[in-house]
N, C-alpha and C positions, 0 to 999 in steps of 0.2 A: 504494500500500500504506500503510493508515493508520499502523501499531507500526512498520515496517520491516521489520529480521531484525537476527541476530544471531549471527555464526559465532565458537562455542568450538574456535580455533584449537587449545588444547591438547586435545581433543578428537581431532581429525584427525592428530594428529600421535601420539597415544596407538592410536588406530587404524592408523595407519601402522605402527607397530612392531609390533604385534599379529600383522597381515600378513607380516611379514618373518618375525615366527618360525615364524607356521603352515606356511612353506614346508620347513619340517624335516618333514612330516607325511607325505607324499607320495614324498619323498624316502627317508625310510625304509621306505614301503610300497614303495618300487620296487627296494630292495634287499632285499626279503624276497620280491619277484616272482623275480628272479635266482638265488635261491638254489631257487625252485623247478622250475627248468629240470631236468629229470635228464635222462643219458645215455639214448642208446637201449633199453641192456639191460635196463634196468628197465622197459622195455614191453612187453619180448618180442614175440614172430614177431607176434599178432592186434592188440596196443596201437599198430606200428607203422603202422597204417595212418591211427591218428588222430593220430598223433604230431607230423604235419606242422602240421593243425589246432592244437592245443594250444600248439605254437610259433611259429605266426604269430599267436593269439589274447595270450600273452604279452608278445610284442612291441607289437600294438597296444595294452595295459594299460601296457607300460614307457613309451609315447608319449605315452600319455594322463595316466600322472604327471607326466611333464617337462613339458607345457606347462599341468599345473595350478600345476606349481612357477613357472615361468615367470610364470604369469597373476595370482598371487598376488605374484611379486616386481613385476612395471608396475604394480598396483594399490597398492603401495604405494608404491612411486617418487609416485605419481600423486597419491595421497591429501598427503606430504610436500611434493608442487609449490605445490597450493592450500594447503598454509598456510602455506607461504611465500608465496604470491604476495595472498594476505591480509594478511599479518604487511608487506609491500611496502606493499601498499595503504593498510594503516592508518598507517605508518612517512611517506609521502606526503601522507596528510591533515592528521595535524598537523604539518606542517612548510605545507603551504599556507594554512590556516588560521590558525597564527602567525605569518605574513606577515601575512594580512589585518588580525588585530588590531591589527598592529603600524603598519603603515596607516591606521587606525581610530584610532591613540592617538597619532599624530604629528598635531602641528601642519599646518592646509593651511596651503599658501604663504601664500592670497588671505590668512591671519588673523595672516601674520606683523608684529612691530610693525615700523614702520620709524625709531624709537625709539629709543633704549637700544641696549643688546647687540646687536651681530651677529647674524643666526640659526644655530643650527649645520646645519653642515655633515651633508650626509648622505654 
């Protein structure tokens, strides 16, 4: 890859939290599911018959929020891993790379005088 890349960790992590609160979304649609559950009597003798329908259908709406709630809270876990494990990453590279310099800007042995001063110590 010629340019490379380039991840706006705060990005991910702005998207992370985004996630976290969309999970209120669903949550409250599942408690406005609940509230529409009504008693039998409001269906009377003919309603009764689909009633069962209606409430297993509700049920599977109630399921279906919780694990969009659910799927939205690991996608943000998820999104907050990788910029951390970025933020790792890059946290790792300049610390190995300022070894290298540092490596790079000390004296070799082979060029130490044998001369004068002592060498120091590493």
């Amino acid at each position: 890859m010629a340019g490379g890349h380039a991840v706006v960790v705060a990005a991910l992590r702005q998207y992370s939290g985004r996630l976290a609160e969309d999970i209120a979304v669903p949550q409250e649609i599942s408690g406005l599911v609940g509230s529409s559950d009504v008693g039998d009597k409001s269906w009377g003798l003919v309603g009764l018959v689909v009633k069962d329908d209606y409430t297993r259908m509700l049920g599977d709406l109630r399921d279906l929020l919780t694990e969009m709630a659910n799927g939205l809270q690991a996608a943000g876990e998820k999104f907050a891993a990788a910029a951390n494990s970025y933020d790792r990453h890059e946290d790792d590279s300049k610390q190995l790379l300022g070894e290298v310099l540092k490596e790079l800007s000390d004296p070799a042995p082979s060029r130490t005088p044998s001369v004068g001063p002592a060498p120091k110590e590493r």
